[in-house]
N, C-alpha and C positions, 0 to 999 in steps of 0.2 A: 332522490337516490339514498341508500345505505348511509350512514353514519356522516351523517351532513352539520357537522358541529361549524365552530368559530373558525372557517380558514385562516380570516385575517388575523385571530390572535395568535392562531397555532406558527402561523410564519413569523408573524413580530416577536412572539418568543425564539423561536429558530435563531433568530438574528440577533436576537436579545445575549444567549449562551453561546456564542461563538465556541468555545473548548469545553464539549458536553461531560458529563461526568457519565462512566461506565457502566453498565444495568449488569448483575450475574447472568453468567453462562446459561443458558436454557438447557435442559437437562435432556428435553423431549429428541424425537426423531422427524424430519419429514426428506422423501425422495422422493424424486420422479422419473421416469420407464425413460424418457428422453430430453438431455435438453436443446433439443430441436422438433418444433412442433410446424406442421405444414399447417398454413393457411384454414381457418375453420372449422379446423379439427380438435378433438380435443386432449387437453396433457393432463397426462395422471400419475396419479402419485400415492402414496402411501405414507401412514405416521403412525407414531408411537410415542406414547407420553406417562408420566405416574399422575398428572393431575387431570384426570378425568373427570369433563362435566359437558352437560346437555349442550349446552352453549360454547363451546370451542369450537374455531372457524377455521378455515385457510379462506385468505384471500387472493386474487390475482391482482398485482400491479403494476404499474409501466415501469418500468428501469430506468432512470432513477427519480429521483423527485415524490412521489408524492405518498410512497409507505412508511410506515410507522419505524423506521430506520432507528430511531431511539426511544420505541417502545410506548411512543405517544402520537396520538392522532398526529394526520399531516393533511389526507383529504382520501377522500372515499375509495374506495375499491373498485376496479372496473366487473369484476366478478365475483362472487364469494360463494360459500358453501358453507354448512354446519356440518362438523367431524367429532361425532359423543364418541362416548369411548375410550378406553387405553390403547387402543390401535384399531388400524383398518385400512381399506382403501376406497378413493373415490376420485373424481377429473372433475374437472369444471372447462365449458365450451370456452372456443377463442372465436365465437361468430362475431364478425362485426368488428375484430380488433385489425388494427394495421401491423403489417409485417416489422419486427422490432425487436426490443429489447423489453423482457419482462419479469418479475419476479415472484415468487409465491410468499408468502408467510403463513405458519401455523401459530393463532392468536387463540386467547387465552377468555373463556366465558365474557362474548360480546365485546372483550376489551379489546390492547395492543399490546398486553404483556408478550413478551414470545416464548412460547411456548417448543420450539427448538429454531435452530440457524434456519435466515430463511433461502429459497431458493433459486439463483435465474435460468430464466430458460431465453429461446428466442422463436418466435415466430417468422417463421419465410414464406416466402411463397415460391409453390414447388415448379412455377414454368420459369424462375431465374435462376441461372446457371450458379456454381459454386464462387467464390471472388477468398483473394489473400490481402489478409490484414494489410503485410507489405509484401511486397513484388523483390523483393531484396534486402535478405538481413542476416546476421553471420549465427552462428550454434556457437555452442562452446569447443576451444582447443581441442585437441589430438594429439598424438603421440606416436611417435614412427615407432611402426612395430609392436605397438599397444592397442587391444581392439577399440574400436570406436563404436559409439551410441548417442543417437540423438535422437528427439521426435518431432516430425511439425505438425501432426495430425490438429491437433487446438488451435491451430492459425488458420484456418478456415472457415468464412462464412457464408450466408446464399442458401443456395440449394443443397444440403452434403448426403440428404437421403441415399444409399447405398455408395457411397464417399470410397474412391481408391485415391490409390497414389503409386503413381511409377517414375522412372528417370528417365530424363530428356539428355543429360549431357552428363561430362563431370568422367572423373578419373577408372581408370579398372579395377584399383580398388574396393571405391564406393556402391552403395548397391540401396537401395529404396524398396523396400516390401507396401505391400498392400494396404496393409495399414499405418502406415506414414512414416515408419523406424528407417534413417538413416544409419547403414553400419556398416563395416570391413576394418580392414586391417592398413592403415595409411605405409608406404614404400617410400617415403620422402618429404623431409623438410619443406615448408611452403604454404602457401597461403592457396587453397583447391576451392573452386567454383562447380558447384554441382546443382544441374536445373531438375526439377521437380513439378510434376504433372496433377491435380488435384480433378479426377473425373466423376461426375456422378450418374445414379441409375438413368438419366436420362439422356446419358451421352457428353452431356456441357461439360468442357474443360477449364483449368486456368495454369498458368503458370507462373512458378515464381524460381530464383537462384536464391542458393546458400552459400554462405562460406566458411570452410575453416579454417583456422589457421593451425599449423600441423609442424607441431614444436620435433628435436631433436632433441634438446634438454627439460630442462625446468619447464614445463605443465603449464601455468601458467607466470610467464614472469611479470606482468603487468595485471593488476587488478582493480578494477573500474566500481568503486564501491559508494551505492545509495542510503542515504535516507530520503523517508517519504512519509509523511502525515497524507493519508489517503482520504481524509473526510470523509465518517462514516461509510469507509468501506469505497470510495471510491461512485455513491450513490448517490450524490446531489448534481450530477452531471448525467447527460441525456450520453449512452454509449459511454457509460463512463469503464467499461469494462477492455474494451477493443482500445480505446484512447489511450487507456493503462497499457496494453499491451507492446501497442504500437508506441509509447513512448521508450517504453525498455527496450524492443529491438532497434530502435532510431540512434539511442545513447549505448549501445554495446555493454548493456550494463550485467557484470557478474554475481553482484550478492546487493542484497536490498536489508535496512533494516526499517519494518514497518510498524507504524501508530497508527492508530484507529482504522484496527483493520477490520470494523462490521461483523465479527464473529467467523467471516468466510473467504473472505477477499483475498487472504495470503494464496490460499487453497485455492481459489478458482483461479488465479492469475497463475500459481506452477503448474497447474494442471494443465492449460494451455500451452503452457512452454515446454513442458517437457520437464520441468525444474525441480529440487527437493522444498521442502518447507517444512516450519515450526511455527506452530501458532496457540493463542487466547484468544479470547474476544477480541482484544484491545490492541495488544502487540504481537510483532511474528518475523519471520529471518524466512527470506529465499533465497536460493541458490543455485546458480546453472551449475555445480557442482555436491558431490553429492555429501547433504550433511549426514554425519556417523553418528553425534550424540548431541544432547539437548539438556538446556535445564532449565525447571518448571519456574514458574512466575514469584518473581522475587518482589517485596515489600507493596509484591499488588502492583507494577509499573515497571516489570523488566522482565524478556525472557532470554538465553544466548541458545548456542548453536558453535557445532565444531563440525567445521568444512572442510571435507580432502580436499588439498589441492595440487597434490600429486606431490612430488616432493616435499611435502611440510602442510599441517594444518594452519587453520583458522579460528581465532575465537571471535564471534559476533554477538554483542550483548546489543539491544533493542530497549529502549527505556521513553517512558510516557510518564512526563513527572504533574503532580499536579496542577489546577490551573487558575484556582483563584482563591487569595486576591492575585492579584495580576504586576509587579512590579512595575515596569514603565508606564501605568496608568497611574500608578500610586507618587510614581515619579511626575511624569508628564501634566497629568490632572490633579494630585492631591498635594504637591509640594512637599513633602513627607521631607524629612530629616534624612543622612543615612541609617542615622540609628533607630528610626521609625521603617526604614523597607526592609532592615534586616529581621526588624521584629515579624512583619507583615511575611516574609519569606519564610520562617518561622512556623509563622500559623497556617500558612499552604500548606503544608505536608513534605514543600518540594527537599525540604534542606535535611529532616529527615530520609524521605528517601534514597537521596542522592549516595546518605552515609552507608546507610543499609546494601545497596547496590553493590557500592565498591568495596564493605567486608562481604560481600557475595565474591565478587571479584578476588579477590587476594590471593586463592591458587593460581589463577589464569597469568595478574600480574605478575606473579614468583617466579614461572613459568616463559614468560614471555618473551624470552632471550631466543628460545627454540620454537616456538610458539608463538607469533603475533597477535595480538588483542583489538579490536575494537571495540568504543562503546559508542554507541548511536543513538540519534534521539529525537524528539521534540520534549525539550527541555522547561518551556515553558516558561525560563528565566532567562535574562539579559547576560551579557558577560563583562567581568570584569576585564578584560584584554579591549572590549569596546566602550565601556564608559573607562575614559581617564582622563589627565589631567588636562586633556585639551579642550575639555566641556563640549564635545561633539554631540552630546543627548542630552535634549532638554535646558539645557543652561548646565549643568551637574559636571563636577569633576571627576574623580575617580571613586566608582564605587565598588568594593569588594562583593559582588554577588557568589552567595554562597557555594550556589551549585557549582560555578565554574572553578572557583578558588579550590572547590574536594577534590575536582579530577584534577587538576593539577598538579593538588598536594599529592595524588595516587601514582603522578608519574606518568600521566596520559597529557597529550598533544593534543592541543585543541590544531588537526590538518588545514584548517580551509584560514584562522590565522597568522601559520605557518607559513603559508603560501602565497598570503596576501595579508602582510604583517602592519597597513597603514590602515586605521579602520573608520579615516575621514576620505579615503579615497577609494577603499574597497571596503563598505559598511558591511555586505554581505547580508543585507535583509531579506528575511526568508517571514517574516508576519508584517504584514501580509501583502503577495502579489493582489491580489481579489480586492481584500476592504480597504481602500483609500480613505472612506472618513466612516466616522466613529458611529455605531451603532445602537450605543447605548448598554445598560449593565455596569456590573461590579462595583452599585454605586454612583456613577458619573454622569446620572442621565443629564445632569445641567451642561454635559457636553459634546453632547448629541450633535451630529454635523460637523463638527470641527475634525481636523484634518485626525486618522486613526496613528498612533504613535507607532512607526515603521522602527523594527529591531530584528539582533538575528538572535534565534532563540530554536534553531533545530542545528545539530553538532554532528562533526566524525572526528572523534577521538581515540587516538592511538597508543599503542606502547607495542615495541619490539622493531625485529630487521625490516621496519619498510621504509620507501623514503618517496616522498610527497613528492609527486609531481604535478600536480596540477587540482585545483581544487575550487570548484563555483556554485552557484548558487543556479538552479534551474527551473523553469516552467514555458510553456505552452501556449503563444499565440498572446491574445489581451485580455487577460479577465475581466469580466464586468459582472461590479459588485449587486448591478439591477437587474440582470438575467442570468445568474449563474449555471442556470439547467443547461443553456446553449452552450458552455463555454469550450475552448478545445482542451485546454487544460483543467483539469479530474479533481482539485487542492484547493482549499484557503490557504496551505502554509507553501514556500518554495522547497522545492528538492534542492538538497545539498549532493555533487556529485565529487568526490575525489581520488584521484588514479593513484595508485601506489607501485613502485617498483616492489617487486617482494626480493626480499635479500637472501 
């Protein structure tokens, strides 16, 4: 077969670099006519790029696992094509493939470079009827006497070739078009259950309920707020797409800030929902509410986002700091000094960026009495609020990690702390549900096997009128770190979830 290199060292590295470092943005184009392809037929697509050569390819491959997801081999292609040129079009067959999850990539002269974002699609087969992600899961708020909009069209899979949707049940208000927009004008306070018909050309139905809940005042007065390190995009999991989906409507969750978001993953996951988005490659801000304004990539590891939320906006800052050296290995495995991790923290870049962030930050801060701030993360450094003086890590007292000491100094609330302020009884480790023991890297391979040093190192930090109400550490079923492709949860790192009253 095609490009039949070292499997085994390509994964042993994989595993080697747990917190990959970031490839620039691809500048190129590629789309395809549908992303839903029947059974043995073929999907095509079109691209566009400025680096034209004889040798530039799209390949097809399964979803997720085995493409070149950070731009370096991972294992072959189930189909490929050669695409010369500064643009054009061309399909490659799906004979022979099973009905699933797949993706394209546009690669770069015989290589893995990427040559633009790449793309999934799905394969079905067209005598199974249409099926719902979930069978029951809420939209966003409402407002008596304010029109309403929603979409569930992207929570559909199966069959949706000539795909409707009408209404089964649910208020006089409410009303369902054909193409899956829920809207009217809601007549009353209340929590409104509205069923929903998903038909396709072949007649096959399914059904699922909505709900909204349908405020008289304040918009939203509770909000349900994520971070999520999506591991490449959400790709090293088989369905890792629908898993992502179906975990945010399971957690009613309202704005997400997202790390390694695969260049597309923000995008594909709002575009299912119905939701806004902001994205990089790397980092990115969704929202079942709609964001109004954005700001572009700060010190290379942070984007934000300002969200109507009806009565009063939102600021979400998204930060991806970097990742090595690695403090709690530096700790855990190297014995280091304090004044040897702070050097080491240092030389990551992380303590730099943190500072840079937060004089990005400084009008949002200044602001924030009217205006709410968040800054989210996978931080990649430990916190000072969990090493202290009870030596709960490692043997180690209290060590001042930089990062967390800035935002503190900036006036931000480390929430999930906050809320659970004992951090020998609610450690709050979010690295990692997946790796239990150590992989190897950043130096330590003489510690290879031994148990991986579990910390929490992804944050929700606040400043302004909200107030904490509840705030966890979250994932999916049981990771195993020796088949991750199976897994039901999408993550190396846990999701941090925590609710806020908004004031």
């Amino acid at each position: 077969m095609r490009r039949l290199l070292a499997l085994a060292m390509a994964l042993a590295a994989a595993l080697l670099f747990v917190r990959p470092a970031q490839a620039a943005a691809p500048t190129g184009t590629l789309s395809i006519a549908s992303a839903t392809v029947a059974a043995d037929s073929p999907v095509s697509f079109s691209y566009t790029t400025t680096s034209s050569n004889a040798k530039n390819w799209v390949g097809l491959y399964s979803d997720p696992g085995n493409g070149p997801v950070n731009q370096t081999y991972v294992a072959s292609s189930a189909k490929w094509i050669y695409t010369p040129g500064t643009s054009g079009t061309a399909s490659l067959p799906t004979t022979g493939l099973a009905a699933g999850n797949y993706i394209l990539y546009y690669l770069y002269n015989d290589g893995y470079t990427w040559l633009a974002q790449p793309v999934p699609f799905r394969i079905v087969d067209p005598a199974a009827g249409p099926s719902w992600l979930s069978t029951a899961f809420p939209l966003r708020n409402g407002k008596v006497s304010a029109l309403y909009s929603a979409t569930v069209a992207g929570l559909v899979r199966g069959s949706t070739t000539g795909l409707t949707f009408s209404k089964t049940s649910g208020p006089a208000w409410a009303s369902v078009s054909p193409s899956g927009v829920l809207s009217g004008t809601p007549t009353a306070a209340g929590t409104v259950t509205v069923g929903v018909r998903a038909t396709n050309s072949a007649g096959n139905s399914a059904d699922a309920t909505v709900t909204i809940r349908v405020q008289s005042g304040v918009l939203v007065p509770q909000l349900r707020a994520l971070t999520w390190n999506l591991w490449h995009g959400g790709t090293q999991v088989v369905g890792g797409l629908d898993k992502e989906l179906r975990f945010l409507l399971d957690q009613d969750i309202d704005v997400v800030g997202i790390q390694e978001n695969g260049g597309t993953a923000a995008q594909q996951i709002a575009s299912a929902l119905g939701w806004s988005f902001y994205q990089n490659t790397d980092q990115a801000v969704i929202s079942r509410y709609p964001i109004t304004a954005t700001t572009p990539t700060v010190a290379g590891s942070a984007v934000a986002a300002t969200i109507d939320l009806g009565s009063r906006s939102l600021r979400l800052w998204s930060a991806h700091l970097g990742y090595h050296p690695y403090g709690p290995y530096d700790a855990c495995f190297g014995r280091m000094n304090v004044q040897q991790l702070m050097d080491r923290e240092a030389q990551s870049g992380r303590t730099g960026q943190i500072n840079s962030i937060i004089s990005a930050m400084n009008s949002d801060l200044s602001a924030s009495a009217s205006t709410p701030v968040l800054l989210v993360g996978d931080f990649n450094s430990a916190s000072h609020l969990d090493w202290t003086s009870a030596k709960s890590r490692c043997g180690y007292g209290a060590v001042p990690w930089p990062t967390s000491v800035s935002v503190e100094n900036a006036g931000l609330i480390d929430s999930y702390r906050q809320a659970n302020p004992n951090p020998a009884t609610d450690p709050g480790m979010t690295w990692s549900p997946l790796y239990k023991t150590f992989t190897g890297g950043y130096g330590y391979d003489s510690h290879i096997g031994e148990p991986e040093p579990q910390d929490r190192i992804d944050f929700i930090h606040y400043k302004g009128p909200l107030t904490v109400l509840s705030s966890q550490t979250l994932w999916t079923g049981s990771p195993s770190q020796t088949n991750p492709s199976s897994n039901l949860w999408t993550s190396d790192h846990a999701a941090v979830l925590t609710v806020f009253q908004v004031g």
